[in-house]
mmJSON file of the N, C-alpha and C atoms, coordinates in Angstrom:
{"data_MODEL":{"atom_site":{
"group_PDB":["ATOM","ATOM","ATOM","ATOM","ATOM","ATOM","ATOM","ATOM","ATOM","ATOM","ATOM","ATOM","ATOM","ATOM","ATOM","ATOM","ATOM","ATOM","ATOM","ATOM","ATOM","ATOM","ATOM","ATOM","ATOM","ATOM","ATOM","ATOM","ATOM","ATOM","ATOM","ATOM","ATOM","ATOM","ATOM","ATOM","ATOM","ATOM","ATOM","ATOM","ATOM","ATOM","ATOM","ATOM","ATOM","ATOM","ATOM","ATOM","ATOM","ATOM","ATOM","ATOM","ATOM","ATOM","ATOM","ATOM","ATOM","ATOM","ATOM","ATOM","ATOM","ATOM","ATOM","ATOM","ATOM","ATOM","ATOM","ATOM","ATOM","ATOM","ATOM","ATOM","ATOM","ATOM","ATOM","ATOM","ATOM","ATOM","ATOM","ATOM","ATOM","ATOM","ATOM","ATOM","ATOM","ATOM","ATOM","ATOM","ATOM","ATOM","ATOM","ATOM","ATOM","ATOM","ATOM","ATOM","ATOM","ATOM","ATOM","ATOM","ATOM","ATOM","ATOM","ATOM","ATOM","ATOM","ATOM","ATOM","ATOM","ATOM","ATOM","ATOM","ATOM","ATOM","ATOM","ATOM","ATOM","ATOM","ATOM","ATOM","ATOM","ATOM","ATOM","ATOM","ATOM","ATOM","ATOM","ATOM","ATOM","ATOM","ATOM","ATOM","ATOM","ATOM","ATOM","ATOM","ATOM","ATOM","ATOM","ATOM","ATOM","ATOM","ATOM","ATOM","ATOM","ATOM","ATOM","ATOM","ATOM","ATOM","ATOM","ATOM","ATOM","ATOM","ATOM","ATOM","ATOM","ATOM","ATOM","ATOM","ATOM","ATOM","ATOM","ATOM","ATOM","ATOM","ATOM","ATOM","ATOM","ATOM","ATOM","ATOM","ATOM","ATOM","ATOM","ATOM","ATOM","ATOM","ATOM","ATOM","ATOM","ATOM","ATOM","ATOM","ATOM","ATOM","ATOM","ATOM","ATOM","ATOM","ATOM","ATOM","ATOM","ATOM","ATOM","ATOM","ATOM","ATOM","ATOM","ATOM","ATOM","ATOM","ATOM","ATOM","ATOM","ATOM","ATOM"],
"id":[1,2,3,4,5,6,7,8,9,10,11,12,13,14,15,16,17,18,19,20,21,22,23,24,25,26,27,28,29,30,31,32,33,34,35,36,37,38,39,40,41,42,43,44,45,46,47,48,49,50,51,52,53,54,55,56,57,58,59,60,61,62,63,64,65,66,67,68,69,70,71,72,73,74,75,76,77,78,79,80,81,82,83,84,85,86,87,88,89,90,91,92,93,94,95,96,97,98,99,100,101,102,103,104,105,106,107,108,109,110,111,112,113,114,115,116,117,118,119,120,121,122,123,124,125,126,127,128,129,130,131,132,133,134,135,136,137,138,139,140,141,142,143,144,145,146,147,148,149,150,151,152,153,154,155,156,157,158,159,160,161,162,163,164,165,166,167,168,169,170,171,172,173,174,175,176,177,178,179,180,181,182,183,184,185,186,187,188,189,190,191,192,193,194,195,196,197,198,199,200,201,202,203,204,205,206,207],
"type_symbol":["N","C","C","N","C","C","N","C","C","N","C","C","N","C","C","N","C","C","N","C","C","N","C","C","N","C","C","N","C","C","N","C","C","N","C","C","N","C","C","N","C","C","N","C","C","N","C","C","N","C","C","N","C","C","N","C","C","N","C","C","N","C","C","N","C","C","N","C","C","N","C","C","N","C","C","N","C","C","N","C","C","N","C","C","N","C","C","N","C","C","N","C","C","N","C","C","N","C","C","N","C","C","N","C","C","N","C","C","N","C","C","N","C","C","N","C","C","N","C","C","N","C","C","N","C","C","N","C","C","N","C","C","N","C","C","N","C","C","N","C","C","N","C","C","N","C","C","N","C","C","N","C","C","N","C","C","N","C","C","N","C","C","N","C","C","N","C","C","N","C","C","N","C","C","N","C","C","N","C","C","N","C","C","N","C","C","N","C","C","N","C","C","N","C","C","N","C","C","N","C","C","N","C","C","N","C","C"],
"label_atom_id":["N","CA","C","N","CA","C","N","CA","C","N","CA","C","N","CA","C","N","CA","C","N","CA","C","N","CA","C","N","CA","C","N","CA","C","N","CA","C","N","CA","C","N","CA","C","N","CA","C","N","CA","C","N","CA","C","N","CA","C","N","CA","C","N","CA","C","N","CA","C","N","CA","C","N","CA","C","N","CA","C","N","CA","C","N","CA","C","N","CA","C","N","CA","C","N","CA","C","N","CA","C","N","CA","C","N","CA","C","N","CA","C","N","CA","C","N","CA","C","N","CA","C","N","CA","C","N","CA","C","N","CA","C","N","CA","C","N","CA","C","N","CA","C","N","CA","C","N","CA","C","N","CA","C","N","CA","C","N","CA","C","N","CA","C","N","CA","C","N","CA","C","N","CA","C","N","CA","C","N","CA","C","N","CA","C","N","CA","C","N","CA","C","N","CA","C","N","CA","C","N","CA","C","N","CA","C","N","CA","C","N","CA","C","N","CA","C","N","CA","C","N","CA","C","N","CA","C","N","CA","C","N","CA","C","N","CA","C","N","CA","C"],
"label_alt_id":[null,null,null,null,null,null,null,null,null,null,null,null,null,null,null,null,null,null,null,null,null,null,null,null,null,null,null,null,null,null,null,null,null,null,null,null,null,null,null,null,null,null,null,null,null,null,null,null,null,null,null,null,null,null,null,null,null,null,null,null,null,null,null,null,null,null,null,null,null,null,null,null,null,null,null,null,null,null,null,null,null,null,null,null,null,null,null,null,null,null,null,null,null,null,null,null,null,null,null,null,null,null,null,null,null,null,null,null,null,null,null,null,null,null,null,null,null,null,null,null,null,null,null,null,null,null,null,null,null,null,null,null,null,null,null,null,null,null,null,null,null,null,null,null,null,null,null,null,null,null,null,null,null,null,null,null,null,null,null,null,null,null,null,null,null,null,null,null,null,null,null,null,null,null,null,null,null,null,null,null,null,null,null,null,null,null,null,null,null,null,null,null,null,null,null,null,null,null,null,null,null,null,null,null,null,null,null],
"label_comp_id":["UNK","UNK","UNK","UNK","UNK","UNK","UNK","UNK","UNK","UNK","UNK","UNK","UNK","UNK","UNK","UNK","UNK","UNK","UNK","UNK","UNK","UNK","UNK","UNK","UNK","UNK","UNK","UNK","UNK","UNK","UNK","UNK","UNK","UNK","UNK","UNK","UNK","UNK","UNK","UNK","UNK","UNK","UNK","UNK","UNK","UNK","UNK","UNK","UNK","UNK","UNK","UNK","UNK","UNK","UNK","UNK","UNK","UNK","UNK","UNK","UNK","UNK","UNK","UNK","UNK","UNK","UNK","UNK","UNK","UNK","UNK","UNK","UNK","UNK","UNK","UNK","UNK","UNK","UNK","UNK","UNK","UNK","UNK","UNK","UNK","UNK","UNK","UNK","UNK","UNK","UNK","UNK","UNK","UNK","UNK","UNK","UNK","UNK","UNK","UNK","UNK","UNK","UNK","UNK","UNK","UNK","UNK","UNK","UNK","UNK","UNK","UNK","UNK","UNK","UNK","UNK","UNK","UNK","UNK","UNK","UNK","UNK","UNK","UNK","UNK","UNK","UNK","UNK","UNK","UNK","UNK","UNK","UNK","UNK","UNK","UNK","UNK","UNK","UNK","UNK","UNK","UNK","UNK","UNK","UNK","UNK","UNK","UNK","UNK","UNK","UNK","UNK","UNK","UNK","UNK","UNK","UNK","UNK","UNK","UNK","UNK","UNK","UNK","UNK","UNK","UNK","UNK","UNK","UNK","UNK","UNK","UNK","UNK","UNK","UNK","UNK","UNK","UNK","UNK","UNK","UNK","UNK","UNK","UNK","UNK","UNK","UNK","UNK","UNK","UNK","UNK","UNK","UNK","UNK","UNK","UNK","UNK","UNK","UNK","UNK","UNK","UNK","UNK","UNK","UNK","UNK","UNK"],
"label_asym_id":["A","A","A","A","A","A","A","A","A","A","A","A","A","A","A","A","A","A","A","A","A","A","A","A","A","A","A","A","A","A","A","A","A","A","A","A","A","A","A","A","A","A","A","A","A","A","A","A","A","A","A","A","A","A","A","A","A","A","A","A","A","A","A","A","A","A","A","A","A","A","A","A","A","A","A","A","A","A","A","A","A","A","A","A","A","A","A","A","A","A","A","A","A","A","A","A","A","A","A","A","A","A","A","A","A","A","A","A","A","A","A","A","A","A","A","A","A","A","A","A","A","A","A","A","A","A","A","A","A","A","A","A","A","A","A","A","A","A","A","A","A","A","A","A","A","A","A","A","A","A","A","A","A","A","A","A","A","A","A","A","A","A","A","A","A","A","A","A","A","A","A","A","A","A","A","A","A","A","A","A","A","A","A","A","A","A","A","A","A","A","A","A","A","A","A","A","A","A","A","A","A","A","A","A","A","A","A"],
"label_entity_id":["1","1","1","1","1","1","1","1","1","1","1","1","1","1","1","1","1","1","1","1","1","1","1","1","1","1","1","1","1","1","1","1","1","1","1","1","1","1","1","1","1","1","1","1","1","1","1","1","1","1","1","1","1","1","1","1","1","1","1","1","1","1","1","1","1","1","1","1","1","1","1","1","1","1","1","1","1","1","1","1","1","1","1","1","1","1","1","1","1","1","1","1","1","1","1","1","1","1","1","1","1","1","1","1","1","1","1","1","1","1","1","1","1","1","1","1","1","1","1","1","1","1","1","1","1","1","1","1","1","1","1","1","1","1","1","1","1","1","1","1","1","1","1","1","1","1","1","1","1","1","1","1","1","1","1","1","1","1","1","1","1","1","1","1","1","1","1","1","1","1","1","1","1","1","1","1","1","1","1","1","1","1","1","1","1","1","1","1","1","1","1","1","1","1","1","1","1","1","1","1","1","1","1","1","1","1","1"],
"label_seq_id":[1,1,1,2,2,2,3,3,3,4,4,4,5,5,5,6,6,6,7,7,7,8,8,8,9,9,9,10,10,10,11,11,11,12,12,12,13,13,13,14,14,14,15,15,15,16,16,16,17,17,17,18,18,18,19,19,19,20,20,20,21,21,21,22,22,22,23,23,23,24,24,24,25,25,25,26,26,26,27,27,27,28,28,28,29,29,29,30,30,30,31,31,31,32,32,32,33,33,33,34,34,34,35,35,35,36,36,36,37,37,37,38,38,38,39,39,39,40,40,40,41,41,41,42,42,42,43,43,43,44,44,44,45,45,45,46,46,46,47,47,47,48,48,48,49,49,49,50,50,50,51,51,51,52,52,52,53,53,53,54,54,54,55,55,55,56,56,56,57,57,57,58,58,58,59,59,59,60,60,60,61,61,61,62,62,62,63,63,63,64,64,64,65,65,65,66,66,66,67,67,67,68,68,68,69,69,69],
"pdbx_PDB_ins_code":[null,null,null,null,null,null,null,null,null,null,null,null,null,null,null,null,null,null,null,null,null,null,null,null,null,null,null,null,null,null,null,null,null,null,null,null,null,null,null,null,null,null,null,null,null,null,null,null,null,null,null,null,null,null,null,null,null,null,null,null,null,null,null,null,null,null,null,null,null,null,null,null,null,null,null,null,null,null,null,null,null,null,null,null,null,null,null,null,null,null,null,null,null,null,null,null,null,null,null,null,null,null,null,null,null,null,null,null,null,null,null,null,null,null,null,null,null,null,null,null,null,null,null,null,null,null,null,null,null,null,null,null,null,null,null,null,null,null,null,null,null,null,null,null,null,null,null,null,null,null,null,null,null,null,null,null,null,null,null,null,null,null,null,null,null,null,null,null,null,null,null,null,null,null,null,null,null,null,null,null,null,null,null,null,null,null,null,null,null,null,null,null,null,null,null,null,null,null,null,null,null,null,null,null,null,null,null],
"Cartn_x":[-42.064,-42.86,-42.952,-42.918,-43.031,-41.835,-41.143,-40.184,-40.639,-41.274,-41.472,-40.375,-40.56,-39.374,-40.072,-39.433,-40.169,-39.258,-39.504,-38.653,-39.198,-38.601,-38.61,-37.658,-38.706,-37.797,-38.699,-37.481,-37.945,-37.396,-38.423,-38.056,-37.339,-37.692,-38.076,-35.979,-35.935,-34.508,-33.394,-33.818,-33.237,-32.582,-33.446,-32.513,-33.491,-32.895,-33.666,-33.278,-34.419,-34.143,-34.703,-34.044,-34.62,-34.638,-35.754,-36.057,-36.452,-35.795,-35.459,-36.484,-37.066,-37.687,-38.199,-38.491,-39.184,-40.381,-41.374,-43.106,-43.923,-44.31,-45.49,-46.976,-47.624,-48.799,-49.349,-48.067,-48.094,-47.113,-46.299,-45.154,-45.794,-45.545,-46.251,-45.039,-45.11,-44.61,-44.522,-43.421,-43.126,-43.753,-45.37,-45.493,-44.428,-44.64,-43.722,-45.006,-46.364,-47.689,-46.984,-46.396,-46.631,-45.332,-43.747,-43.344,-43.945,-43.966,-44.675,-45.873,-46.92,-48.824,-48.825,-48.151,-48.663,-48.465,-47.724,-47.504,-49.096,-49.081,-50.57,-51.468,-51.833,-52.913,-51.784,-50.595,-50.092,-49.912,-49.67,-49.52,-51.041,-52.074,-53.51,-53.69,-52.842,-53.363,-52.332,-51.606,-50.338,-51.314,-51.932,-52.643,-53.801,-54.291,-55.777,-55.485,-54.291,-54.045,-53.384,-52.641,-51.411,-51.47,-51.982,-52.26,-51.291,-50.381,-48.955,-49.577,-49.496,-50.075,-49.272,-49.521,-48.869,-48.94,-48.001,-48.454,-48.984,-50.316,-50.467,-50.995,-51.016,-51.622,-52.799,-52.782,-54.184,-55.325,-55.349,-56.053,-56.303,-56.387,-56.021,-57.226,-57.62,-58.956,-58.975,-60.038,-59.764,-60.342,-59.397,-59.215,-58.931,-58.77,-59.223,-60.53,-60.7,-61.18,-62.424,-63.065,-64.529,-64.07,-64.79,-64.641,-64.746,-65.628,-65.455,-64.047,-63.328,-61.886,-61.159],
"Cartn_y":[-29.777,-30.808,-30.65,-29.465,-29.017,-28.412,-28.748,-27.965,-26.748,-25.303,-24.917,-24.625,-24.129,-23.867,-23.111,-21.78,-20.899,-20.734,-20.7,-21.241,-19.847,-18.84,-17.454,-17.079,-16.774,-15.909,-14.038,-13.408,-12.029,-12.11,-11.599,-11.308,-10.275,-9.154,-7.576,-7.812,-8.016,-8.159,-9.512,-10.154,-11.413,-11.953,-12.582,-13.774,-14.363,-15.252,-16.682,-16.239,-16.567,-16.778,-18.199,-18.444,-20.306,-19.869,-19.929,-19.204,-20.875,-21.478,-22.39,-22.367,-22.895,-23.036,-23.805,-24.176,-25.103,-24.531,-24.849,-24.745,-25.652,-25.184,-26.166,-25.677,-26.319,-25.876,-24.324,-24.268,-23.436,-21.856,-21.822,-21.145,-20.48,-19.352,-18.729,-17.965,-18.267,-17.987,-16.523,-15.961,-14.166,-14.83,-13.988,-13.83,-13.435,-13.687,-12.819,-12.539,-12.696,-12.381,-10.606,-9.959,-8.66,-8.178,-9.038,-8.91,-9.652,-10.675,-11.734,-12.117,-11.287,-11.311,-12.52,-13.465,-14.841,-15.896,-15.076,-16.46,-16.609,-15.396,-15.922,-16.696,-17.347,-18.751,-19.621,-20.031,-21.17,-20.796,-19.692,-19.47,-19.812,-19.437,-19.83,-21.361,-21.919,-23.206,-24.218,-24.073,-24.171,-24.44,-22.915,-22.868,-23.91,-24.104,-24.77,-26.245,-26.982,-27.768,-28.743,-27.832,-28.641,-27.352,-26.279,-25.291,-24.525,-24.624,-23.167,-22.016,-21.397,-19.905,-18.995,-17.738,-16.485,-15.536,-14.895,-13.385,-12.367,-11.786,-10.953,-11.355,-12.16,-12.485,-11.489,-10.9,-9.866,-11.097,-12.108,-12.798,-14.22,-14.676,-16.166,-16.564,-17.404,-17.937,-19.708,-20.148,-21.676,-21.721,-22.871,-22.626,-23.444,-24.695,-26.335,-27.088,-26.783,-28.01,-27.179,-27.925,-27.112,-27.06,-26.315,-25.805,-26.716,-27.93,-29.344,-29.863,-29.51,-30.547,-30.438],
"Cartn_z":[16.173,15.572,14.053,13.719,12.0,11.737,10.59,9.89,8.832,9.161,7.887,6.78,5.608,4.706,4.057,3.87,2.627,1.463,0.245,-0.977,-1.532,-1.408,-2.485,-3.504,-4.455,-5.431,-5.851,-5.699,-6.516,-7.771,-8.749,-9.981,-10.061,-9.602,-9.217,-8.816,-7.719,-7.502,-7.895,-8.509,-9.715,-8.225,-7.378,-6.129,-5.82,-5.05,-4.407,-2.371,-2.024,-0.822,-0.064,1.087,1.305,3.15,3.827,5.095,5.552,6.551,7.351,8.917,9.66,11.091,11.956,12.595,13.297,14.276,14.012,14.792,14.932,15.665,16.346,16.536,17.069,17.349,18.264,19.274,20.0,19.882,18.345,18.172,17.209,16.976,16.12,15.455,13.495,12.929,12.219,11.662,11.049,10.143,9.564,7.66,6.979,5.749,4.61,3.651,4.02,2.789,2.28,3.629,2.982,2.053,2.177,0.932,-0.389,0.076,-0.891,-1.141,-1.541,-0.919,-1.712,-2.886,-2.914,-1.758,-0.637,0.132,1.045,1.1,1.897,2.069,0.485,0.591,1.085,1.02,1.551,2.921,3.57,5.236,5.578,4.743,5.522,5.228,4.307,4.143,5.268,5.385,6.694,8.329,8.314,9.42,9.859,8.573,8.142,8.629,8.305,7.968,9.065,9.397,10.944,11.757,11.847,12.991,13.35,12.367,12.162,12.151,12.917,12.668,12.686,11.675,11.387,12.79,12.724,13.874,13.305,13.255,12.631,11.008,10.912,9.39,9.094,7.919,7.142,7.066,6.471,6.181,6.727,8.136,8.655,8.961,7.84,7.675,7.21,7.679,6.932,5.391,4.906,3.207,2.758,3.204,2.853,3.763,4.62,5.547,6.226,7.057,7.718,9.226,9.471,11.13,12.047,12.077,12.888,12.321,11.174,11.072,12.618],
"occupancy":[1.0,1.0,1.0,1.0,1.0,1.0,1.0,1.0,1.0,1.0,1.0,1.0,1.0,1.0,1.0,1.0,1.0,1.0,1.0,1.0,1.0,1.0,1.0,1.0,1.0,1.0,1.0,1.0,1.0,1.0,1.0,1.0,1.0,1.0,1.0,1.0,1.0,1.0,1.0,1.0,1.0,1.0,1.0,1.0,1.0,1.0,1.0,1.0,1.0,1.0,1.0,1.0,1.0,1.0,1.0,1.0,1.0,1.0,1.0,1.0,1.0,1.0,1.0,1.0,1.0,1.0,1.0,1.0,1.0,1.0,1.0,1.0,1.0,1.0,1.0,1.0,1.0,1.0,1.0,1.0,1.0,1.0,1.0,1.0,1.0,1.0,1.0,1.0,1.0,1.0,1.0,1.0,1.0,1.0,1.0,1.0,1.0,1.0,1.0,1.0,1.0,1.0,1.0,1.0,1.0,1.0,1.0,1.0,1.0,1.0,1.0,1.0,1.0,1.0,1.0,1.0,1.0,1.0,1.0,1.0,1.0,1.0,1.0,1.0,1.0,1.0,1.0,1.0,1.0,1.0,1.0,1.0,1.0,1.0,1.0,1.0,1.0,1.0,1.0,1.0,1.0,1.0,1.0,1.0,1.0,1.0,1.0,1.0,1.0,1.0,1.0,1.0,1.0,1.0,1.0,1.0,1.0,1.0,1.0,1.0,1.0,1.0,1.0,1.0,1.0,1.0,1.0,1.0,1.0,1.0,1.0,1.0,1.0,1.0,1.0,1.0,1.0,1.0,1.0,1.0,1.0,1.0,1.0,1.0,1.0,1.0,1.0,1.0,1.0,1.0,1.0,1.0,1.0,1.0,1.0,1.0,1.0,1.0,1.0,1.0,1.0,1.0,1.0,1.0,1.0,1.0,1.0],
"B_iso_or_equiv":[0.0,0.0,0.0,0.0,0.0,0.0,0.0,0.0,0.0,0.0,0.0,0.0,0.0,0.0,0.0,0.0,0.0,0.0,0.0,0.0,0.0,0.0,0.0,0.0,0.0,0.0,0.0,0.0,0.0,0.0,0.0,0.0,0.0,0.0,0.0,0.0,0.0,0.0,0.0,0.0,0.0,0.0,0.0,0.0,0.0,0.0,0.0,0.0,0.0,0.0,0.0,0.0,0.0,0.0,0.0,0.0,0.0,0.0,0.0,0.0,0.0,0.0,0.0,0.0,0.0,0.0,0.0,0.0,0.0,0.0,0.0,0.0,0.0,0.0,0.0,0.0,0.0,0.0,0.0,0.0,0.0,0.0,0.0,0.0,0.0,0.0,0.0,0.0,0.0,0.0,0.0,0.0,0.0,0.0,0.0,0.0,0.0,0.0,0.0,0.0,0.0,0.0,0.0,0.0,0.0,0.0,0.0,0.0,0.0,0.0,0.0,0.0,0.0,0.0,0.0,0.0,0.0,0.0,0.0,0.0,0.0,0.0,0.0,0.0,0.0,0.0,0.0,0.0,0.0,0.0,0.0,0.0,0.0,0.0,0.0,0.0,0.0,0.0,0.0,0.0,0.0,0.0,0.0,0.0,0.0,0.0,0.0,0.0,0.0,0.0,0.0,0.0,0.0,0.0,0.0,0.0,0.0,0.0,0.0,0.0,0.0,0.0,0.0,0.0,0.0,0.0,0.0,0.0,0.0,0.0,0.0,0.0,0.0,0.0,0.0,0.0,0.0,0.0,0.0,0.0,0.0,0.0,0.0,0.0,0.0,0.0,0.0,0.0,0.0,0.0,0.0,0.0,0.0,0.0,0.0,0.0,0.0,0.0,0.0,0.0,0.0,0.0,0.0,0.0,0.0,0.0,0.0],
"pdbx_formal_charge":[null,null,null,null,null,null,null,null,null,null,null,null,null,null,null,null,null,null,null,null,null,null,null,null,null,null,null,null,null,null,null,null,null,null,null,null,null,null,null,null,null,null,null,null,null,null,null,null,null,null,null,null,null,null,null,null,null,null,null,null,null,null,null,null,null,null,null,null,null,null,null,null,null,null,null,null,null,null,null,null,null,null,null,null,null,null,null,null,null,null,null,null,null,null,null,null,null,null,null,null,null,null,null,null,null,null,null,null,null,null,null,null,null,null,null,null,null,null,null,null,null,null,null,null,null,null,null,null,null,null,null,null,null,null,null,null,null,null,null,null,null,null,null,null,null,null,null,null,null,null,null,null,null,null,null,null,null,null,null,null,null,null,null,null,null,null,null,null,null,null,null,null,null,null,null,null,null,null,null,null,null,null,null,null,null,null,null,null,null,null,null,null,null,null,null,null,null,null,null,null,null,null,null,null,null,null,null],
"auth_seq_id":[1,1,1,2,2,2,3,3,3,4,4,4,5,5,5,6,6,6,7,7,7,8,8,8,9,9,9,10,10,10,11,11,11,12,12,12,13,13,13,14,14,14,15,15,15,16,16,16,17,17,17,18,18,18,19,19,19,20,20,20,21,21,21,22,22,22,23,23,23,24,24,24,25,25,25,26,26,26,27,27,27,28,28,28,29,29,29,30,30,30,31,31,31,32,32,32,33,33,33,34,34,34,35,35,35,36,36,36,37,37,37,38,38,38,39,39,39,40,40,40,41,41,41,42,42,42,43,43,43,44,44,44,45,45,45,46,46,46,47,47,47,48,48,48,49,49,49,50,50,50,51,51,51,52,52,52,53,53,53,54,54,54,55,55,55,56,56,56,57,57,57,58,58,58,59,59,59,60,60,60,61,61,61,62,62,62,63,63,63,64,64,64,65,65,65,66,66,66,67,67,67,68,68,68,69,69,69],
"auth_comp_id":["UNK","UNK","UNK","UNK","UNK","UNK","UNK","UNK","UNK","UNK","UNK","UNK","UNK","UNK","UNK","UNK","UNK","UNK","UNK","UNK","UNK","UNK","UNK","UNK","UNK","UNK","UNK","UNK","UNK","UNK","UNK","UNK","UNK","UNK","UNK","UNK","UNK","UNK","UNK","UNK","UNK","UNK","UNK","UNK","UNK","UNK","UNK","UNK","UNK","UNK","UNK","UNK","UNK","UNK","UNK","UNK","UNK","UNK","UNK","UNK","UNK","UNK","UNK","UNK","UNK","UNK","UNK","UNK","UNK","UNK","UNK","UNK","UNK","UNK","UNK","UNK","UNK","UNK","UNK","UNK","UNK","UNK","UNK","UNK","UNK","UNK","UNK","UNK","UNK","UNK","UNK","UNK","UNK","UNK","UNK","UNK","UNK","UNK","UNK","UNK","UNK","UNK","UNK","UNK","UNK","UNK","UNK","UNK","UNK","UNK","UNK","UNK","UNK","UNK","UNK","UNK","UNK","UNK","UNK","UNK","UNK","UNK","UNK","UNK","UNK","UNK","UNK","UNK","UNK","UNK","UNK","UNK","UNK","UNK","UNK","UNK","UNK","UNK","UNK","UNK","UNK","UNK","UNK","UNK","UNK","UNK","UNK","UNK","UNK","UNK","UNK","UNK","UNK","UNK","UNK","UNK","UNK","UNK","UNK","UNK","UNK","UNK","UNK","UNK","UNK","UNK","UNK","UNK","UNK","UNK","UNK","UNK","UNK","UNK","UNK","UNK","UNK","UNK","UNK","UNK","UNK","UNK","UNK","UNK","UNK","UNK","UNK","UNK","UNK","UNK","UNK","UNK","UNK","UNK","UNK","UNK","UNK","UNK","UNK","UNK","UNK","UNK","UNK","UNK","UNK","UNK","UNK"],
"auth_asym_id":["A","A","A","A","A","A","A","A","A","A","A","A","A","A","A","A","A","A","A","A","A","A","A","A","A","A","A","A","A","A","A","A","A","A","A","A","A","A","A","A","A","A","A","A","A","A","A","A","A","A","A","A","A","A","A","A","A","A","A","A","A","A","A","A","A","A","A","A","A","A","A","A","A","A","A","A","A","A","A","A","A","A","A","A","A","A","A","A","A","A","A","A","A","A","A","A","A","A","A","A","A","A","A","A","A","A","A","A","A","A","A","A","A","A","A","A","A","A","A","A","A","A","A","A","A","A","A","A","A","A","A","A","A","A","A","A","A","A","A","A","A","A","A","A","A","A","A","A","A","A","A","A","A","A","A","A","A","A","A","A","A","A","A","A","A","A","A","A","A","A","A","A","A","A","A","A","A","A","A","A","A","A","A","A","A","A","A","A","A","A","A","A","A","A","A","A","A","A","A","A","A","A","A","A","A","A","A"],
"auth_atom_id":["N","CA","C","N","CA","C","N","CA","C","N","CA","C","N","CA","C","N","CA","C","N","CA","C","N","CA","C","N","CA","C","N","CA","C","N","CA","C","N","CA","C","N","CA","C","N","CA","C","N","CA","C","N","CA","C","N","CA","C","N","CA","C","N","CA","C","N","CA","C","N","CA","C","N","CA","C","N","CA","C","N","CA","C","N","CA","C","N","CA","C","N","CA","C","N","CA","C","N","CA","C","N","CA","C","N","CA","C","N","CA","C","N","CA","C","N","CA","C","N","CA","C","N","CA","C","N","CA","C","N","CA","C","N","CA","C","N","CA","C","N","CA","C","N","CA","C","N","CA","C","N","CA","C","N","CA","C","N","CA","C","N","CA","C","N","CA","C","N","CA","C","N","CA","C","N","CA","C","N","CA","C","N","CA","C","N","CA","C","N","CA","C","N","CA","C","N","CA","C","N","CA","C","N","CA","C","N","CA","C","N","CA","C","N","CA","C","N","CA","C","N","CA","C","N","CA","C","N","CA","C","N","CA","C","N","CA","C","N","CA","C"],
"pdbx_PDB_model_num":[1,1,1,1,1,1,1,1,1,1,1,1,1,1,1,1,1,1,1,1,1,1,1,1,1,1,1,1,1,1,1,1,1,1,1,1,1,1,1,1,1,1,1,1,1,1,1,1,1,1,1,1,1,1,1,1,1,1,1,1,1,1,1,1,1,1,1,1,1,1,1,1,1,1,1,1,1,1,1,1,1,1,1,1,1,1,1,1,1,1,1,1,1,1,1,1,1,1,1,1,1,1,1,1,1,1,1,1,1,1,1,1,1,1,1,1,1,1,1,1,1,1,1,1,1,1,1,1,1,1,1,1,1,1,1,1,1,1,1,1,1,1,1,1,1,1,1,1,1,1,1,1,1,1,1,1,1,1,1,1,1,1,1,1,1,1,1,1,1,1,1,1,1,1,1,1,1,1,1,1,1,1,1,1,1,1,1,1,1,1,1,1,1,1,1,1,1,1,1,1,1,1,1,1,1,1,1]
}}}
């Protein structure tokens, strides 16, 4: 039902990476917060939002919307 796409770059190692998937409500997606700890507000905002959820996320909390959304 969802296409995610993660669009990385390391400075640290001068490359781009482009991580391709498909999820749903019920599929639960690999983080990358712990190479990349900026991805984290967008994996919690992902979750918040259309109900993609991480496995294991450090931090999977809501971060746009209220608990009746």
């Amino acid at each position: 039902r969802f296409e995610v796409v993660y669009n990385l770059l390391s400075t640290r190692y001068n490359s781009r990476i482009r991580v391709q998937t498909s999820a749903d409500e019920v599929t639960r997606i690999s983080p990358v917060v712990s190479l990349f700890p900026s991805a984290g507000r967008w994996e919690r905002e992902v979750w918040d939002m259309f109900g993609v959820s991480s496995i294991n996320h450090p931090d999977l909390r809501r971060i746009s919307t209220d608990h009746g959304f």
